[in-house]
N, C-alpha and C positions, 0 to 999 in steps of 0.2 A: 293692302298687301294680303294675299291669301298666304295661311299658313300652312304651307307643304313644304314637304326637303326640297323639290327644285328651285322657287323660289329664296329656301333660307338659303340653300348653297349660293344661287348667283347674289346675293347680298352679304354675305360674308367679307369679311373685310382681309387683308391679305396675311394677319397673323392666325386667324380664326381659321382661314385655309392649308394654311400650313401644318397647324395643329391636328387638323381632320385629316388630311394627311400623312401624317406621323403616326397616327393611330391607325389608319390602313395598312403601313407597311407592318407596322407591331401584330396586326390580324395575321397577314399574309403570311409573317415570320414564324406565327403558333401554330397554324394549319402548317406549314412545312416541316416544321418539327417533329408535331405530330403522327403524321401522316408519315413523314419515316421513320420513326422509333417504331412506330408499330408494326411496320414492313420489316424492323431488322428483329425486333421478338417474335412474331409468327417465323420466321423465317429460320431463329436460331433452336424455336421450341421444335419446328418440325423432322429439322435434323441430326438435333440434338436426340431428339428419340429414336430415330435407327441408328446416330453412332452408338448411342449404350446401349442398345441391343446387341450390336457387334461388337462392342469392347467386352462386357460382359464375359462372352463365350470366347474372347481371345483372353482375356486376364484367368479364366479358371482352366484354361490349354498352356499357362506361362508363355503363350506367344508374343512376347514384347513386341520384338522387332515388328510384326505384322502390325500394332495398334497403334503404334509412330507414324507407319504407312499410312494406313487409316484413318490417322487424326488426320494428317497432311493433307489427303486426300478429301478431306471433308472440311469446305468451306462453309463460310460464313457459322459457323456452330462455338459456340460461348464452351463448349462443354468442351469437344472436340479440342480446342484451343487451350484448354487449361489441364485436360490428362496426359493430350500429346508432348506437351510442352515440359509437364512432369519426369512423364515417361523415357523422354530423350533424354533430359538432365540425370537419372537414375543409370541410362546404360552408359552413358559417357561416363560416369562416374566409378561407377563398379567394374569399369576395365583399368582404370588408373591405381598406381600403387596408393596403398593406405594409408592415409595419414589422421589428422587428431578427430578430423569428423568422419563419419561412414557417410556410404551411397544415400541411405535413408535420410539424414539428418540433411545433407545437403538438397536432396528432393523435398523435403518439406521446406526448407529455406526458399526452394527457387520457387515450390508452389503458392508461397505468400507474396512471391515479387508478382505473376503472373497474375493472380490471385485481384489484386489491385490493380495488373493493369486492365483486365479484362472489366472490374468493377466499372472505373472511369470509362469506358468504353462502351457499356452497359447505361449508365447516364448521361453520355455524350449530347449537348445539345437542350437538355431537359433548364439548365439554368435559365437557356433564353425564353423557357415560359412561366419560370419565377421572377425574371425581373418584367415582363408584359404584366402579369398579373397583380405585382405590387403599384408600377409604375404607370401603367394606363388609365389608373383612377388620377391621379393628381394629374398627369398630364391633361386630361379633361378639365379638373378644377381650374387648371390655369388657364387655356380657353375661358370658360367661363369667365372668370374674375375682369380677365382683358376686354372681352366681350361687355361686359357692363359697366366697366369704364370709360367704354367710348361709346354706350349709348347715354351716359350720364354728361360727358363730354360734348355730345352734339347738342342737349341740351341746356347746357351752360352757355354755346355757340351762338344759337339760337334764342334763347331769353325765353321761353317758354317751358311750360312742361305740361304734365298728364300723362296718364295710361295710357294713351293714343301714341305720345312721343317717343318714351321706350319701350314699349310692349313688344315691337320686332326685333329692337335690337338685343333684348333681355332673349326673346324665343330663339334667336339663332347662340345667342352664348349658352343656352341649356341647351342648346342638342350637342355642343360639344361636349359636355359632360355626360349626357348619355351616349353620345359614341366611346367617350373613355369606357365606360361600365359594360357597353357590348364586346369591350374588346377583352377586357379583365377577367370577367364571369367565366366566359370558357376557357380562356388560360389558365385559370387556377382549376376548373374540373380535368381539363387535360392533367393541367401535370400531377393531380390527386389520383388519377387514375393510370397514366405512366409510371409513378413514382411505386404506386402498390405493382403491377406487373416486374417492375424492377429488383424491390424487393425478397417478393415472389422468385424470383431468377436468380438471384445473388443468393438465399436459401438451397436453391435445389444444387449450387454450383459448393457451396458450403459442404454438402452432403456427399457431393461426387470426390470430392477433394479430401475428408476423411475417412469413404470408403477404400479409394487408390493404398494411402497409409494404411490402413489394416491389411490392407494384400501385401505391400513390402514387407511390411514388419514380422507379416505373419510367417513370409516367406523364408523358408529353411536357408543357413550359408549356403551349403552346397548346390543349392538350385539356383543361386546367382548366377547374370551373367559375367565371365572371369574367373568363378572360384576356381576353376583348374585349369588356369591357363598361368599359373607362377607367376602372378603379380602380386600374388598377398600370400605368402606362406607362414602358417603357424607350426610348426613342428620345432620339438626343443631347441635342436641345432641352433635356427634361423631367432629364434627368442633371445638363445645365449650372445651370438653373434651382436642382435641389435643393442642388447645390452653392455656390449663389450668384455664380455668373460672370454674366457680360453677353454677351446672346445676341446682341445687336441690330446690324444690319450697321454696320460703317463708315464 
């Protein structure tokens, strides 16, 4: 028998194929993954950068309403997704009568739900080339092990033995173990190098998400939107009243 893969392949016995198998579709599954996570990070970095360019100069114009549109209007963007989504939750807020939390506190509350979802969303998919990469090694070991069991097996069958006897069927059980390792090696570089892009991204969204808070916060009552629209009045009267004192002259 010459030893080449077409050969080992037609000699392979029907679990041995299976297992080769199973680690192609494991291959097939990390290039898929790959290959779109990094379509949706090129994708969100490049938008991401004209949205904050244009949020920017809507946030120091107080043009809320315009940067809602804006988010809306700008797909696929991580960023866009997490100020917009801020943003709307602050105006909804600050037209509603006041109660024990302000506009602010409830925008920071919803930008941490957002916050998380956009994370998971950002890692989407990336498990499946942590489990390729832990699990593609042993899945070859197992190959293997089966593989030399049943060239040890035909020669217990047979009454004979030598290097002659198992030496094929030993070479076909180690290519299954190095197809596990072809499948592993770049699984775990992928996801070492998606997982830092990732990182990388969930950072700069870190940073977009504490800059937004220092514009609410910094932002005057009276430039809210609602302050003069009587949903939230502080004047003595309206204090005595909620308090239940009596306002009325003597």
């Amino acid at each position: 028998m010459n030893f080449n893969l077409r050969d080992i392949y037609n000699h392979m016995g029907v679990f041995a194929l299976g297992i080769a198998w199973t680690l192609m579709l494991f291959a097939v599954a990390s290039l898929a993954v790959f290959f779109e996570r990094l379509f949706v990070f090129f994708r969100s970095r490049a938008r991401s950068r004209v949205f904050a360019a244009r949020a920017g100069q809507l946030l120091l114009q107080q043009q809320h309403e315009a940067l809602v549109k804006e988010a809306e209007g700008t797909q696929g963007s991580h960023l866009a997704m997490l100020l917009g989504g801020g943003m709307k939750t602050f105006l909804a807020k600050s037209k509603l009568p006041a109660g024990k939390l302000g506009p602010v506190e409830l925008t920071r509350r919803e930008l941490v739900r957002i916050n998380e979802r956009v994370s998971a969303d950002v890692r989407r998919g990336m498990s499946v080339l942590a489990t390729v990469g832990s699990v593609a090694p042993f899945v070859g070991l197992l190959g293997t092990v089966v593989g030399i069991i049943e060239a040890f097996s035909g020669i217990a069958k047979e009454g004979s033995g030598g290097l002659g006897a198992v030496s094929a069927g030993i070479a076909e059980a180690l290519v299954v173990t190095a197809l596990g390792l072809l499948v592993a090696i770049p699984a775990v570089l992928m996801f070492n190098f998606l997982s830092t892009r990732a990182d990388a991204l969930q950072l700069s969204l870190d940073a977009a998400r504490s800059e937004l808070m220092d514009h609410l916060e910094d932002m005057s009552p009276d430039k809210r939107p609602g302050a003069n629209n009587g949903a939230v009045a502080t004047g003595p009267e309206t204090v005595a009243r909620r308090e239940g004192l009596d306002v009325r002259p003597a």
